[in-house]
N, C-alpha and C positions, 0 to 999 in steps of 0.2 A: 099627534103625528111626530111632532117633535122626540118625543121619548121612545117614541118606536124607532126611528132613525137614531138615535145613542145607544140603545140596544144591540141596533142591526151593525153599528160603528166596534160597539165594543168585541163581537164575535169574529174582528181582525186577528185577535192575538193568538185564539185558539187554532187557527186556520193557518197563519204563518209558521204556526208549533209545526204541525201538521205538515204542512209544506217542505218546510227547509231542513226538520231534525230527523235525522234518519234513525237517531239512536239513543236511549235515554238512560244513564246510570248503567253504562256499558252495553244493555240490553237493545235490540234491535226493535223499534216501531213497527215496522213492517220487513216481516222474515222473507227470505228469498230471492234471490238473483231472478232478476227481469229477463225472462227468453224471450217472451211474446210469442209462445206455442197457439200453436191452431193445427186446425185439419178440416177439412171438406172431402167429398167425394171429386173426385174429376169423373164427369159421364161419360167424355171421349174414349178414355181406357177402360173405365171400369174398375178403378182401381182410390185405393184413400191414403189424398194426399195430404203429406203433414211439412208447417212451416215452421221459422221461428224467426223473430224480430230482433235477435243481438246483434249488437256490432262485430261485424267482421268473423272469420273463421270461428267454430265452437268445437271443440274436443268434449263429447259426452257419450253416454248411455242411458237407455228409455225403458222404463216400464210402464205398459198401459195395461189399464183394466178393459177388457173385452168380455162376451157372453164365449160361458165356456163350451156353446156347442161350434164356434168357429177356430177350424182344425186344420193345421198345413201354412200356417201364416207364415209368405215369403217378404222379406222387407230389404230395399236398394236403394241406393241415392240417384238422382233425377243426370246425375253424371254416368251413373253406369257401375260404380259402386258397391261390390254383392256385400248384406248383411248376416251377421247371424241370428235367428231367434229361437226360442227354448221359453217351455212354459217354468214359470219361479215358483209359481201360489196357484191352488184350485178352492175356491170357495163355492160350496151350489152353485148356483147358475152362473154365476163369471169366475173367470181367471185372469190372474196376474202376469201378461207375458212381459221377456226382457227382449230390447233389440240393443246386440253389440257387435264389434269388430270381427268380423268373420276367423277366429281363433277358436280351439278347445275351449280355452280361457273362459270363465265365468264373469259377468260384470265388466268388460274390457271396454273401455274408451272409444270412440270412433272418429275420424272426423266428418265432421259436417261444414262442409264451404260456405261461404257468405253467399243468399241469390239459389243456391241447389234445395231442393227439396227430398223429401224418403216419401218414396212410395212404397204402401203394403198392398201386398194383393193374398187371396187365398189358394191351395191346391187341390183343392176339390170345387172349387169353382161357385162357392157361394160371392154373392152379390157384396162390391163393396158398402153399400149401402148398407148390408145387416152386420157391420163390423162395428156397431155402435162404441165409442170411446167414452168406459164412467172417468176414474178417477185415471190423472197421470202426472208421473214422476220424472223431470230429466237432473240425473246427475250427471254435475260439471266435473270436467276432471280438477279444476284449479280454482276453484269457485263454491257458494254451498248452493243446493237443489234444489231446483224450482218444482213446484206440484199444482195442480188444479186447485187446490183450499188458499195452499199463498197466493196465488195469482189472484183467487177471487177477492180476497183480503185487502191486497192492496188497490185491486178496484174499487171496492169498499169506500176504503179510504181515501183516497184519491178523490172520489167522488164528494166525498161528505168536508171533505178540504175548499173542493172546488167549489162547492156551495153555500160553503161560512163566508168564503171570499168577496166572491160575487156578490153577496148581501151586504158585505162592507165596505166593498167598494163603490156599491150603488148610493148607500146610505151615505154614505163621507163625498163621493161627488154631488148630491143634492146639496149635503148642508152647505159645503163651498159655493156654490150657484147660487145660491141662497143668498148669502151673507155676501158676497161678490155682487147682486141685481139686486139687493132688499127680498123683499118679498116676491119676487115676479116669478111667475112658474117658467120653466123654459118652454120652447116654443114647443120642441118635439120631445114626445116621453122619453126618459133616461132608463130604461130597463136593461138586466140582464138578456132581454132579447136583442134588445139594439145594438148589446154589445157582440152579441153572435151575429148578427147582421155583418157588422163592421171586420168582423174578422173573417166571416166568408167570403166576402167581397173583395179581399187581399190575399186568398187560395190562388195559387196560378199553377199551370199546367205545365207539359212540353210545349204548345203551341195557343192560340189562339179559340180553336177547337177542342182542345181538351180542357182548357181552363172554363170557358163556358158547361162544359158536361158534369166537370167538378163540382163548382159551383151551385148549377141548378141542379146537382143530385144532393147538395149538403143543405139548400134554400128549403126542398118539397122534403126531407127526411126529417131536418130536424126545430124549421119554422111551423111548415103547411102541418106534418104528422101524415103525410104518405108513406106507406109501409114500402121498405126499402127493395123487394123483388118488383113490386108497380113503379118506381121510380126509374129501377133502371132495363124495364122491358122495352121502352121504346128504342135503345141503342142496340144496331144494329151490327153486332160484334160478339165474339165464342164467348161461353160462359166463363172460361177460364182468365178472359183478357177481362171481363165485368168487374170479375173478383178482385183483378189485381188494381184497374181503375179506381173503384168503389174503394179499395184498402190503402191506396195513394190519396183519396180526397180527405180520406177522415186524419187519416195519419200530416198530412198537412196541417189542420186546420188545429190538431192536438198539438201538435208544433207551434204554433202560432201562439193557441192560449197558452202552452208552456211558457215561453219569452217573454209574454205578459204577465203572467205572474211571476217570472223572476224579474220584472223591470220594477212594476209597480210597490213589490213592501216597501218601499224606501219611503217612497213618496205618502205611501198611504199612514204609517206611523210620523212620517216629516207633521202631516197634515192633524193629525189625531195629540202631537207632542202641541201644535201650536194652538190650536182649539183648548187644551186643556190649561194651557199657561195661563 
């Protein structure tokens, strides 16, 4: 047990690599500028809405892949906004459309405000629902461009950071307890679940009310494994206000484990330096 916890200790360093180096022998770890693109349908309108998670105002343009029998795609920002779009690429069955700044101009910049969303809709009145999005591209005017591959990538990674850590940090808080009580097991299991406990339990809300909805939608998601449309049918509120709750709880709680993992390498190489002395 012991040598599996030195194991689980040593997979710190890979994981802090991972965390903290964004770039290695000039070359980037992980390519791409973080939008935080998304899209859903909104059922109210009818219409498919697209976000994006950057800080503050974003000056870009958009190519998504769509199936190429969807014909007439008009796209505006959620302020009122008119855009222009123009098919770029036709490949069998999908196309590459672009959305830019309502100019002649090909490829022209737009802005998109912090909080506004682009709505597309179509002119011939197919359902936004069959507007399926494959691959997409947004280029930054000042910045380099984000796509569906980099994005997934640095999920990827991200993920696999997160879970070198976690094993090291669980492994190096034992052998401390340890060697701190002798031999005594602690009272209550030390898991990486404990520690998600601990940090959903410090999610807070605007109020009192929403901090409880947070919470027990992040407790039954991603303790219990209740699939996340059952968790949040019993609240009583538009599907559009779910979305934004539900994408406030997690984006919290990813904030959270953020802060802790920039708090913690100190300590956890402090602890790994003095073990080894």
């Amino acid at each position: 047990m012991k040598t599996l916890r030195l194991i689980l200790m040593g997979l710190g360093a890979p994981a802090l690599l991972l965390l903290g180096v964004h770039e290695f022998a000039g070359t980037p770890i992980s390519k791409g500028y973080e939008t935080g693109f998304e899209w859903h349908v909104d059922p109210s309108s009818n219409r498919l809405e697209l976000n994006t998670d950057a800080e503050g105002n974003v000056t870009c343009w958009l190519v998504l892949e769509i199936p190429a029998t969807i014909q007439g795609i008009k796209a505006e920002t959620s302020a009122g906004t008119r855009l222009r779009t123009y098919q770029k690429s036709l490949n069998g069955s999908t196309q590459m459309v672009a959305i830019v700044k309502d100019t002649p101009a090909p490829e022209t910049a737009f802005d998109w405000p912090s909080g506004t969303s682009l709505l597309i809709s179509t002119q011939n009145g197919s359902p936004a629902s069959s507007v399926a999005i494959g691959n997409w591209y947004v280029y930054l005017a000042n910045k380099t461009y984000d796509s569906r591959a980099r994005a997934h990538w640095r999920k990827t990674l991200f993920r696999i950071s997160i879970v070198l850590f976690i094993l090291a940090l669980i492994a190096t808080t034992i052998e401390a307890v340890e060697k701190a009580r002798g031999k005594e097991e602690p009272r209550e299991p030390f898991s990486a679940e404990y520690c998600l406990k601990q940090l959903i339990r410090r999610v807070e809300g605007a109020d009192a009310g929403q901090t409880l909805q947070m919470q027990t939608l992040l407790q039954k998601v991603l303790i219990e494994g209740v699939d996340l449309r059952d968790a949040t049918r019993p609240w009583q509120m538009a599907t559009s206000r779910k979305l934004l709750l539900q994408k406030k709880a997690f984006k919290s709680l990813e904030d959270s484990l953020g802060r802790l993992i920039g708090d913690l390498p100190k300590y956890l190489l402090e602890i790994q330096k003095k073990r080894l002395s």
